[in-house]
Backbone bond lengths (Angstrom), bond angles and torsions (degrees), N, CA, C in turn:
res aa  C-N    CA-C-N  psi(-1)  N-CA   C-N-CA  omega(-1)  CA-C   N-CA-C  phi
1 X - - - 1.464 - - 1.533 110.36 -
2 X 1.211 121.86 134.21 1.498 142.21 -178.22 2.269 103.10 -74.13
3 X 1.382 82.84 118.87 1.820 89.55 152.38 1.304 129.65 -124.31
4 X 1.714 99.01 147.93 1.559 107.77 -148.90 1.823 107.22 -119.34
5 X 1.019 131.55 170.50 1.170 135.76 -150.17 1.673 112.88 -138.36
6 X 1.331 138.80 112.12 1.434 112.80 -168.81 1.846 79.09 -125.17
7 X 1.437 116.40 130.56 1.279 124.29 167.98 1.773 106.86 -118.07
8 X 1.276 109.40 133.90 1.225 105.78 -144.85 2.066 81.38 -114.79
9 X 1.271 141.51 129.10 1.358 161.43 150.48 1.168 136.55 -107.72
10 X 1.637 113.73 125.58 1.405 97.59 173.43 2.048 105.70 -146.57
11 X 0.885 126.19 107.51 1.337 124.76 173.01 1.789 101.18 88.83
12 X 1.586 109.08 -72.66 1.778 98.67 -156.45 1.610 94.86 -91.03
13 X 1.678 129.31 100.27 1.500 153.18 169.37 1.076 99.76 -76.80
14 X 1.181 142.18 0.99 1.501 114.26 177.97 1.138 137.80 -47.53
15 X 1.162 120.24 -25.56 1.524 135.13 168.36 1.128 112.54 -110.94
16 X 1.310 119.96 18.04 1.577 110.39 -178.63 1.666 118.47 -72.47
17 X 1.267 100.69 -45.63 2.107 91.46 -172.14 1.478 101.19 -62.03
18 X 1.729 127.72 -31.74 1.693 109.58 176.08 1.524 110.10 -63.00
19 X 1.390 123.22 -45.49 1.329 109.65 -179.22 1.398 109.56 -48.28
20 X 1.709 120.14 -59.78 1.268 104.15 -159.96 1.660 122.99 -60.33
21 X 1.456 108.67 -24.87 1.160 116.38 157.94 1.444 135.79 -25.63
22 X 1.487 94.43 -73.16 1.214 117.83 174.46 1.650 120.77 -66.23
23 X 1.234 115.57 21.52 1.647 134.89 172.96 1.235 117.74 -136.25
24 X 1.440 115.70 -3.79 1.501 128.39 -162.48 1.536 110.88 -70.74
25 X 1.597 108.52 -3.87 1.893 95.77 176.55 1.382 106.56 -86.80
26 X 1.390 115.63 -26.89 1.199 106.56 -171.46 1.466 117.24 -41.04
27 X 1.559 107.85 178.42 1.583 123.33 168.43 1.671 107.81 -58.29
28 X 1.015 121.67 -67.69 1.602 148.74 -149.15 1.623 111.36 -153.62
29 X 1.400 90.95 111.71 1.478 98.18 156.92 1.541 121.67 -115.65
30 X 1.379 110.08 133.00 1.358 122.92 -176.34 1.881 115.27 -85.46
31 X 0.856 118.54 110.56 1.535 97.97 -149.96 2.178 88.56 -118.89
32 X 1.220 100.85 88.51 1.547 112.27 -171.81 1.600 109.57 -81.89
33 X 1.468 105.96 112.22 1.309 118.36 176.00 1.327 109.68 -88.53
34 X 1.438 150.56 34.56 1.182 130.79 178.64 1.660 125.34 -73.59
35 X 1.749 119.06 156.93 1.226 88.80 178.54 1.909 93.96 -109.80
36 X 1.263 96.40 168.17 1.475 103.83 176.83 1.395 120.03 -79.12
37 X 1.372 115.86 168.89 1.532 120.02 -152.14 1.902 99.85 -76.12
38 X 1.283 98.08 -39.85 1.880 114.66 -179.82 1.678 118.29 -77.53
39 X 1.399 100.55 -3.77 1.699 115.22 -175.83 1.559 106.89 -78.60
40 X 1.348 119.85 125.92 1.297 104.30 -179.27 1.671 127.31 -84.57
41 X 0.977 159.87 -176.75 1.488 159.24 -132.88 1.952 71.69 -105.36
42 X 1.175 102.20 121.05 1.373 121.79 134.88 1.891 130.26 -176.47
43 X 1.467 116.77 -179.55 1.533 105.90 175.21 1.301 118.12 -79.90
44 X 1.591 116.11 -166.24 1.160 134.70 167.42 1.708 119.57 -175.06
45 X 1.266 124.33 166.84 1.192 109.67 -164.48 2.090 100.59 -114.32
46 X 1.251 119.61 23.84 1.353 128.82 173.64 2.207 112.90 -34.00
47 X 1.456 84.03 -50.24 1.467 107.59 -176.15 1.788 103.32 -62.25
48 X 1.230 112.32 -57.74 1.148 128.15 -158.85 2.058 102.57 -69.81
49 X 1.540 107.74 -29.48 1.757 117.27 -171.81 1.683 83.51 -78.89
50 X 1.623 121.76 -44.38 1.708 108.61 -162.14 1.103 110.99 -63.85
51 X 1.590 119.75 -44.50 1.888 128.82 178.93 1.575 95.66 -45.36
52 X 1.557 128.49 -70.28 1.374 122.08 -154.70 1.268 105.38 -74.40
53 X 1.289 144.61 -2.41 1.244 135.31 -164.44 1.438 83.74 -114.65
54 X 1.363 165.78 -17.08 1.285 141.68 127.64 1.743 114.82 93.24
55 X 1.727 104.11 41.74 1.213 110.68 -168.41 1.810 113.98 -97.10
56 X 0.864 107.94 148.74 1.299 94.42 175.11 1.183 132.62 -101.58
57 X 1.353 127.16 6.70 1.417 159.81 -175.58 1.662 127.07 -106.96
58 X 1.629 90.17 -20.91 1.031 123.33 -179.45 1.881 131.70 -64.29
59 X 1.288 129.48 77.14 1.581 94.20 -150.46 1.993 102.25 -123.01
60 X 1.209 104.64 131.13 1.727 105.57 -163.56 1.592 93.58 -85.20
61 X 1.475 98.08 143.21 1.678 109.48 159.41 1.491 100.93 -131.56
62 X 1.843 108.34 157.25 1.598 88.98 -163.48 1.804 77.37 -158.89
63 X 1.262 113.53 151.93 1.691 133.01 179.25 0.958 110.88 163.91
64 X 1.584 119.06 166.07 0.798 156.64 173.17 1.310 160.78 -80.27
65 X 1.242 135.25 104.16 1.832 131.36 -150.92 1.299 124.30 60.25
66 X 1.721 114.58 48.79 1.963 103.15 175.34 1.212 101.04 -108.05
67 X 1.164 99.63 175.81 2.259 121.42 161.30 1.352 82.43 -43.93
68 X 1.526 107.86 150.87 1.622 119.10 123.99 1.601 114.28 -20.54
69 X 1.095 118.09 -63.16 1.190 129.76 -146.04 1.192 108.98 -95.18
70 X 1.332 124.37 -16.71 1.555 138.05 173.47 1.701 86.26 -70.51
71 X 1.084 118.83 -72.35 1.779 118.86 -144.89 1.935 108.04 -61.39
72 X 1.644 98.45 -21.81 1.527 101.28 173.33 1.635 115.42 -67.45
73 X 1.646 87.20 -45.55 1.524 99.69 170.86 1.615 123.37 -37.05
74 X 1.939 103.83 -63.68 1.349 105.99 160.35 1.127 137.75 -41.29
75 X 1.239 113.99 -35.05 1.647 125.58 174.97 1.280 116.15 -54.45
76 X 1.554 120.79 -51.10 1.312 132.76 -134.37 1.522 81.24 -97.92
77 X 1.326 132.86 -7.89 1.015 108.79 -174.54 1.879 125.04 -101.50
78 X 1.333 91.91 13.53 1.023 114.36 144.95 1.338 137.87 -63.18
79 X 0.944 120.71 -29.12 1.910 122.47 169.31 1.476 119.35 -100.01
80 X 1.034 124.59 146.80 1.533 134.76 172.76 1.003 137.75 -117.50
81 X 1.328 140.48 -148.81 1.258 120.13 -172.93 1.193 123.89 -101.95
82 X 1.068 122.70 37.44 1.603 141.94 170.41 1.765 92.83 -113.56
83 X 0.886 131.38 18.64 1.321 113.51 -170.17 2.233 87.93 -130.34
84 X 1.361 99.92 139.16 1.750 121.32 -173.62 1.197 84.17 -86.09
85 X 1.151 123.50 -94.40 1.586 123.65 -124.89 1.862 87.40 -136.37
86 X 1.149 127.01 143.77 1.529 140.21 135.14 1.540 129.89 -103.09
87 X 1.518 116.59 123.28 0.937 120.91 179.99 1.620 118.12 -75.28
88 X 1.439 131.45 154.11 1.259 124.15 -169.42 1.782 92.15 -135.31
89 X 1.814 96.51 100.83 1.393 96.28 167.65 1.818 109.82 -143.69
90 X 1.579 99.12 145.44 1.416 120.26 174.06 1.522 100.85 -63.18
91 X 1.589 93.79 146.89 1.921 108.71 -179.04 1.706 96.17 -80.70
92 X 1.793 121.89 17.58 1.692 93.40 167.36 2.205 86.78 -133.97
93 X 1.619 93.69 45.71 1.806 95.60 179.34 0.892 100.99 -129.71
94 X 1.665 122.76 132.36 1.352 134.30 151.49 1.416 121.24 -92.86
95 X 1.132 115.05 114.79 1.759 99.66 170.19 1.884 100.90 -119.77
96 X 1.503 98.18 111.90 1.567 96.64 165.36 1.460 148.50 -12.58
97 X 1.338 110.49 121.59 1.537 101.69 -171.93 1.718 115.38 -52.13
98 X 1.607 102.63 -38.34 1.842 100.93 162.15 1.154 123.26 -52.57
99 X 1.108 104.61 -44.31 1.664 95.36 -169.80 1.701 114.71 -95.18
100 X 1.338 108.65 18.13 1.400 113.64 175.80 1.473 85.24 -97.62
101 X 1.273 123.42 -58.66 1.768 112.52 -171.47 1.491 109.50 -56.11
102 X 1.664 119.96 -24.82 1.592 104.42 175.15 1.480 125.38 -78.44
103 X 1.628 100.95 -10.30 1.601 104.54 177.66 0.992 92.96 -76.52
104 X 1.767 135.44 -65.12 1.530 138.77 -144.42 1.478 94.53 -63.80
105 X 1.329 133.23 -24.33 1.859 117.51 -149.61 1.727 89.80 -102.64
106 X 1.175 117.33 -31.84 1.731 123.11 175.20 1.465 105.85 -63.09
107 X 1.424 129.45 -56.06 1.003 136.46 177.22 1.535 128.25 -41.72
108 X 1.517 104.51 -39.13 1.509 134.80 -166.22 1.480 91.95 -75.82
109 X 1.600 104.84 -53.47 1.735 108.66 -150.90 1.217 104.38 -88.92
110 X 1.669 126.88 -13.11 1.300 127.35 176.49 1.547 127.37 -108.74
111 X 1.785 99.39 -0.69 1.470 126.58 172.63 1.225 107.72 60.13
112 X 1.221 139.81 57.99 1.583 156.02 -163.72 1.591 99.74 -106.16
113 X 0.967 129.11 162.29 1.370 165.33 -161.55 1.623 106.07 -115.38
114 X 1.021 126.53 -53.12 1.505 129.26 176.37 1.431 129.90 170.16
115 X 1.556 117.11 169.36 1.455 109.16 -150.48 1.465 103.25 -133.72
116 X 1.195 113.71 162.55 1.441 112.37 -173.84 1.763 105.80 -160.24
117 X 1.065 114.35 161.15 1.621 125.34 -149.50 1.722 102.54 -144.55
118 X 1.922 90.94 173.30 1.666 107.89 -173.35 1.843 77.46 -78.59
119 X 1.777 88.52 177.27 1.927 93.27 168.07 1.540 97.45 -133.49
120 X 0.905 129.38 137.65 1.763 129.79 -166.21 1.627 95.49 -115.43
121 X 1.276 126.44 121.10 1.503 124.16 -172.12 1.550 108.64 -128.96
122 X 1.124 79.60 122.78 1.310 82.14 -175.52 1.792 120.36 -121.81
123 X 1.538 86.18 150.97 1.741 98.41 -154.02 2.205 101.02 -130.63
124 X 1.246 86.38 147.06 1.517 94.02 -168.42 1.658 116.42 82.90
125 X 0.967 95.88 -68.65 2.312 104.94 176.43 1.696 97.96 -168.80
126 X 0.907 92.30 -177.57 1.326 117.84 -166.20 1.491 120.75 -71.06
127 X 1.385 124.30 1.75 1.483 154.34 -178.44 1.476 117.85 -117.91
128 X 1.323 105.59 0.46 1.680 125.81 158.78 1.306 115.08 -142.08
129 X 1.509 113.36 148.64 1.944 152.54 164.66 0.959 120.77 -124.45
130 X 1.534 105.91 156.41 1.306 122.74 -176.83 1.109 99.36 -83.84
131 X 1.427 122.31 165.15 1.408 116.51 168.27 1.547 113.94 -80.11
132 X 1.309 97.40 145.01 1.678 127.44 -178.04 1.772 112.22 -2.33
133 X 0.971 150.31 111.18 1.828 117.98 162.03 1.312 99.93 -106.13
134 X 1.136 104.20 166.72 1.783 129.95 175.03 1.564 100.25 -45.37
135 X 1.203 106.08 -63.13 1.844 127.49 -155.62 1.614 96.42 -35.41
136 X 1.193 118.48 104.03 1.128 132.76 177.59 2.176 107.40 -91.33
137 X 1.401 125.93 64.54 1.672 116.42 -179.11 1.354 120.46 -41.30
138 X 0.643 120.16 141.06 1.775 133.78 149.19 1.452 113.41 -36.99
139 X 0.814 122.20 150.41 1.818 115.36 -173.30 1.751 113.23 -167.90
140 X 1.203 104.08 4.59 1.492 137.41 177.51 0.993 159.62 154.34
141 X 1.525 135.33 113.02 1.308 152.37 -143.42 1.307 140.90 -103.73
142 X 0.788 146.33 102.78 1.741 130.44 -178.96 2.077 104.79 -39.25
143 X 1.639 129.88 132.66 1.409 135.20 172.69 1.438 110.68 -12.51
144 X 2.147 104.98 -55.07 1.211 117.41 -148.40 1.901 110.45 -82.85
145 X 1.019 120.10 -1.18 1.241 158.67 164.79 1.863 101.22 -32.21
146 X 1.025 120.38 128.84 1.855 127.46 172.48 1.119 114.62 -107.22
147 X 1.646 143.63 120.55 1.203 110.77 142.04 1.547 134.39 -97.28
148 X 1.644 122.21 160.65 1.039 118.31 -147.43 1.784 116.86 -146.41
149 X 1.592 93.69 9.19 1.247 96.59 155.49 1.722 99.52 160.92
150 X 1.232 123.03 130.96 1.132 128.35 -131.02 1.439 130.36 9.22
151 X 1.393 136.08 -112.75 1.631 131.78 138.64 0.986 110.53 -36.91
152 X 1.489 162.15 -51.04 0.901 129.71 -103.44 1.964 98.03 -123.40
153 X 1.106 109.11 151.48 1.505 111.69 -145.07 1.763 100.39 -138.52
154 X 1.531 96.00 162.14 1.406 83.84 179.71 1.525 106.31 -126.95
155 X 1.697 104.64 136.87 1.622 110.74 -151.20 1.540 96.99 -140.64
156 X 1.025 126.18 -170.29 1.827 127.57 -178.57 2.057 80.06 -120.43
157 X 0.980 108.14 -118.14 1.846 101.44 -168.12 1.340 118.03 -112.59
158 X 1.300 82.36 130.35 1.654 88.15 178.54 1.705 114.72 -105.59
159 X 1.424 116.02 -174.26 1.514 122.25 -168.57 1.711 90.60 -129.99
160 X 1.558 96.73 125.48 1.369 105.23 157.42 1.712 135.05 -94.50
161 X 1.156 114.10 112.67 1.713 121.36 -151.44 1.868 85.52 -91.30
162 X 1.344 113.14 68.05 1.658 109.33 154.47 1.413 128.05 -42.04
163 X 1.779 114.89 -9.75 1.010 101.59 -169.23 2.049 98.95 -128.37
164 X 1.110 105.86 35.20 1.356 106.84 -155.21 1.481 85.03 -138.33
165 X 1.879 122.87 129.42 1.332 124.35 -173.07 1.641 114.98 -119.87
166 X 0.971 127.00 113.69 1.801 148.07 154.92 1.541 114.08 -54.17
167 X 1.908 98.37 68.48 1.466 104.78 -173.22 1.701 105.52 -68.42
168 X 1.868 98.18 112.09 1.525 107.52 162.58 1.177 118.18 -90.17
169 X 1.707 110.35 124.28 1.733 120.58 170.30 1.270 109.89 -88.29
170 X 1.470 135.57 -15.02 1.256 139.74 -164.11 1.293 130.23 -37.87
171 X 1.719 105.77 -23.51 1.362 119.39 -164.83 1.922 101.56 -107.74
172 X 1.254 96.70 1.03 1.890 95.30 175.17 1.370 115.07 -111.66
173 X 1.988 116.80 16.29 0.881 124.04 -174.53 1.823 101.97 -64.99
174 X 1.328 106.20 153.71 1.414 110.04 -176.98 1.728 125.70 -81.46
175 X 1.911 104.25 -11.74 1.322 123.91 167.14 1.388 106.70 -91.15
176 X 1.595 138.52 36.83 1.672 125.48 -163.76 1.051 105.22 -64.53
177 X 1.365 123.74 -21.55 1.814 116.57 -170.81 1.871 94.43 -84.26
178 X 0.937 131.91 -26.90 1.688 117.37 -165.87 1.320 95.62 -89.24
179 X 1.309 135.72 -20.76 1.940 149.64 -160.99 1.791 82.01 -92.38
180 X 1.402 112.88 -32.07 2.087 98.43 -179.86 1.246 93.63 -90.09
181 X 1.329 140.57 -35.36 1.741 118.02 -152.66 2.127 96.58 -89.44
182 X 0.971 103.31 -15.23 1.274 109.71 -171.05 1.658 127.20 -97.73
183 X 1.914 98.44 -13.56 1.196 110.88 167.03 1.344 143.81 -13.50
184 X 1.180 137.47 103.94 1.460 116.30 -162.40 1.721 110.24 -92.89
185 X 1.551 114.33 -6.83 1.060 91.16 -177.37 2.075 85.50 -102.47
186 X 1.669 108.25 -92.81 1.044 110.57 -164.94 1.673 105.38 -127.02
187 X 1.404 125.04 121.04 1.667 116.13 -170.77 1.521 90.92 -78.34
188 X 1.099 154.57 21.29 1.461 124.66 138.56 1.395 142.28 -74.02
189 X 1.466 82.32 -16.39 1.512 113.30 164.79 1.734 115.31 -47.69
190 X 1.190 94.10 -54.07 0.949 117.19 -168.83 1.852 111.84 -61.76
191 X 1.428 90.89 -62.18 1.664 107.69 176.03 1.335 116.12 -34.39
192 X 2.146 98.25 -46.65 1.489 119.90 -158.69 1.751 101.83 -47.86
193 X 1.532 104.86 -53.92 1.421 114.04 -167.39 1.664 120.26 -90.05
194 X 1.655 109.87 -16.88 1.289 123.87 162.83 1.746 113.60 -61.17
195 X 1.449 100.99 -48.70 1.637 82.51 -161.90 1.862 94.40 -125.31
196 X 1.682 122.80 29.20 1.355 149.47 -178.16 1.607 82.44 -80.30
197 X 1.833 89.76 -170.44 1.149 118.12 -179.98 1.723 131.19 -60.89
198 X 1.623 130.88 106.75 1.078 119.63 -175.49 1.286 140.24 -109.51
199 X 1.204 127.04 109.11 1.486 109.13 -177.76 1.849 121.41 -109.20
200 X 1.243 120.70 177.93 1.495 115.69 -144.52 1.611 75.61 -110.94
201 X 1.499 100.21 145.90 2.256 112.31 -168.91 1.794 86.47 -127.79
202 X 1.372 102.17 152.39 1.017 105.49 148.43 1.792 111.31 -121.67
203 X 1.645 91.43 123.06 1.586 95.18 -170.48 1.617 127.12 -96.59
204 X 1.218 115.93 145.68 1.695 116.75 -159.22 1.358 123.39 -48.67
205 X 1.451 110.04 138.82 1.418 87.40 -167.84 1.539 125.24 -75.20
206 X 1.221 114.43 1.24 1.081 124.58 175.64 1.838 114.80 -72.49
207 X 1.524 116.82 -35.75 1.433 131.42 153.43 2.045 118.45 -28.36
208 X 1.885 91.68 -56.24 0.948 104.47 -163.31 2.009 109.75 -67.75
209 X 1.854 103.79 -44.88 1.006 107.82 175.20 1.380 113.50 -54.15
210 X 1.430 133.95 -39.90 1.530 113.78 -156.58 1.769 88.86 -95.46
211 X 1.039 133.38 10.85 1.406 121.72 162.11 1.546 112.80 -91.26
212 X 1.517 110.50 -32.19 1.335 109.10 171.10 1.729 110.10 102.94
213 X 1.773 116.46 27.22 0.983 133.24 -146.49 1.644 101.12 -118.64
214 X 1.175 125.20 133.05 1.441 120.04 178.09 1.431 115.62 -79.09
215 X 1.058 95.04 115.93 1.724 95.10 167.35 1.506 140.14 -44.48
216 X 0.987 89.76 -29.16 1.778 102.32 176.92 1.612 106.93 -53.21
């Protein structure tokens, strides 16, 4: 059985060609450009990173004004039933090539529906986080899978990987002020964990390699 990949982009790419990278064994990646309903009229270069990166597995969908949850929807409907498992990751998320094989092989052997993880956010560089939140995302699904209002999806049981992390860059994007006025859920949200509680991480080096970041 084939696994598939939906990376979801819209405007701030800064990290987009490492993510897609870092998903590139899969079967199919769905790489969903939609913009959101609260996003105001502007470009981005999403289109322009998929042409040069020259994948063949690779396949862009791109529109205008849905739910969150509509444009995943669109995505997903791309795979069928030859397809196991889809992963559900943001163009500023890394989740490890290890710990993608420890979700998929738990999943397999315990016949689960889908999996979901800590999110490690990080604020200032890459040697600081926010502190911890609850918000446990979705990060992979069985095809037949809905979503139905932001992440959140409808599945029979899933496995929670407490010990498995959904490194977010979102907040070191280099546009942070247009990522607050454009917010789709709430920019205090944002503030809460931007200018909240911080402590100093040391992050894996495996993080560092697929960003392309010196360790030192």
């Amino acid at each position: 059985m084939s696994v598939g990949c939906i990376i979801r982009s819209y405007h701030l790419t800064d990290f987009l060609k490492p993510v897609i990278k870092n998903m590139a064994w899969v079967d199919k990646i769905v790489l969903g450009n939609y913009r959101f309903k609260s996003v105001r009229v502007s470009d981005d270069n999403t289109k322009d990173i998929c042409e040069d990166m020259k994948l063949e597995n690779l396949v862009l969908k791109q529109g205008d004004y849905v739910d969150e949850h509509e444009g995943l929807n669109l995505c997903m409907e791309e795979f069928g039933d030859k397809f196991e498992y889809v992963f559900i990751i943001d163009g500023d998320e890394i989740l490890l090539r290890k710990d993608q094989e420890t979700i998929l092989n738990r999943l397999r052997e315990e016949k689960k529906d889908a999996g979901l993880c800590t999110v490690i956010d990080f604020v200032k560089d890459l040697r600081h986080r926010a502190k911890i939140r609850t918000h446990k995302p979705l990060v992979i699904i069985k095809p037949n899978g809905r979503f139905y209002e932001s992440r959140g999806a409808n599945y029979g049981e899933g496995i929670v990987f407490n010990d498995i992390n959904l490194y977010h860059l979102g907040y070191l994007v280099k546009d942070l002020d247009w990522k607050r006025c454009n917010y789709w859920d709430c920019p205090k949200k944002i503030d809460n964990i931007v200018y909240g509680e911080i402590e100093e991480y040391n992050p894996p080096k495996e993080l560092l390699e697929i960003l392309g970041v010196n360790n030192e």
